[in-house]
Every structure is written in structure tokens, then in C-alpha cells.
N, C-alpha and C positions, 0 to 999 in steps of 0.2 A: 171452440176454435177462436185464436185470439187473430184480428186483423190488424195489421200494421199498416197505415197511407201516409207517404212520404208527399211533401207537398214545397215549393218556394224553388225552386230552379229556376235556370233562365239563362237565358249570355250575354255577359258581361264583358267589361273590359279590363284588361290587365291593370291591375288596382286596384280594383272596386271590389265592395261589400257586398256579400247575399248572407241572406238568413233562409235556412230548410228547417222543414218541420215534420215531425212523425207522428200521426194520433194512433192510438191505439184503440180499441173498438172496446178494451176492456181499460176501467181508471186502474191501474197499478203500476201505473210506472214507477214512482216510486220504491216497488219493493222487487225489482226486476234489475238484475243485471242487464243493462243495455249498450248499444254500441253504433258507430254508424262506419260502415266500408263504403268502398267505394270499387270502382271499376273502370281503367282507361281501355277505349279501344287496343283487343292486341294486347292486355297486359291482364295477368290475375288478377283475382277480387282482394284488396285489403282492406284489414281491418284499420284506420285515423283517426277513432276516438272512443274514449271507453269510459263511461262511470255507473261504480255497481252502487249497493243499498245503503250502503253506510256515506255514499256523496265522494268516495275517493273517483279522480277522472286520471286518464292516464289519455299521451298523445303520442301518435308513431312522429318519429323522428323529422321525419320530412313535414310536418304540419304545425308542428310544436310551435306555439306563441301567435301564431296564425288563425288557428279554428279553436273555438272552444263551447265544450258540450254543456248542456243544463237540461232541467228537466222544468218545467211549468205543469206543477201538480194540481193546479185547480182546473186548468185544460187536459189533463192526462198524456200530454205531449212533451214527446224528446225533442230538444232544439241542436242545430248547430250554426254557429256564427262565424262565417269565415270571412276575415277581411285581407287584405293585401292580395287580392288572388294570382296568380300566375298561370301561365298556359299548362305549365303540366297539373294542373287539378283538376282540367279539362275530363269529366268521366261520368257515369252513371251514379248517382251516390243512394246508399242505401240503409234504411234499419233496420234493426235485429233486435229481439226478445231471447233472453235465458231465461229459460222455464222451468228449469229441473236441475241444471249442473250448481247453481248457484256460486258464480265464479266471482271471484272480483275482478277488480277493475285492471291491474295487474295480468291478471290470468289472462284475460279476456281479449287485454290486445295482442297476445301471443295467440288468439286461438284462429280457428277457420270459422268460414260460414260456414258450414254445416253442422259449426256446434250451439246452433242457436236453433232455436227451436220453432217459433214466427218469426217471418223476415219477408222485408216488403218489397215492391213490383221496384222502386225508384224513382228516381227523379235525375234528370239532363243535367249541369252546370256545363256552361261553354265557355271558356276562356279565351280573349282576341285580343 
């Protein structure tokens, strides 16, 4: 069973930078399609970033040029870097593991959570 811990949250102010981070209990990120959603109070869980094994990353629309995702292989951790923030990204943010569909990066951000197969508790972002 693989563990996902989302870590770097906090509240911020409108503009400012946060870095989140996800370790994985197992080092393979690298060869995992991974993603990170999110969830505003009141609103479904989306997927805002996505990059599979060959290093393609894809961003939903609203995030795009704002947050960008990387992987730190020697840490076995997913990062995302969100700067400009605004109030509406105010939500629980979260990772996700593909274990079996082997999607890319493409796929991925069209998909749901439930097609991910480990997927972590979260972390808070507050935007003010």
C-alpha cells in the first residue's frame, strides 16, 4: 500500500507564494502518473495539475501559468509551486498516484479522483 503525505499549506495573502509537497512512502514517482486536485468549500474536487512518466505536465485552465508541478526524484516527492495566489484557490489541495491506468498527462487532467489509485488526506491553502 502506497502512502501519499501532502505537506506546505498555510494562509497567505493574496499574491504571495506557497510551495506543497507530496512524499510518497514508496520512491517512484518518477514512474507514476501523478496529479494534484484540489477542493473549494461547496465545490467538487478538481484535478490543476498533471505530469505523467515521460515529464509531459498539463494545467487546468484556471491555474495555468500560475502553479507549476515537478517531481524531486531524489526526495521521491511531487511538488507544486503556486505563485500569484488569489482567493478563489482558497481549498484543500491534494495528491494522487496512477498505479495501474498508466495515463498521461493529458488523460489525467480530464480524469476524476477516483481514478487514481493512492490519494492523500491534503493540505489547507487560505487565500486573504
Amino acid at each position: 500500500h502506497v502512502q501519499l503525505v501532502e505537506s506546505g499549506g498555510g494562509s497567505v495573502q493574496e499574491g504571495g507564494s506557497l510551495g506543497l509537497s507530496c512524499a510518497l512512502s514508496e520512491a517512484t514517482v518518477n514512474r507514476r502518473c501523478m496529479a494534484w486536485f484540489r477542493q473549494a468549500p461547496g465545490r467538487e474536487r478538481e484535478v490543476v495539475a498533471t505530469i505523467d512518466t515521460g515529464g509531459i505536465k498539463r494545467y487546468a485552465e484556471s491555474v495555468k501559468f500560475r502553479f507549476t508541478i515537478t517531481r524531486d526524484s531524489a526526495k521521491g516527492a511531487l511538488l507544486l509551486q503556486i505563485r500569484n495566489l488569489k482567493p478563489e484557490d482558497t481549498a484543500m489541495y491534494y495528491c494522487a498516484a496512477d498505479w495501474s491506468r498508466h495515463m498521461s498527462a493529458p488523460q489525467a487532467l480530464t480524469s476524476k479522483w477516483d481514478d487514481f489509485e493512492y490519494r492523500g488526506q491534503g493540505t489547507q491553502v487560505t487565500v486573504s
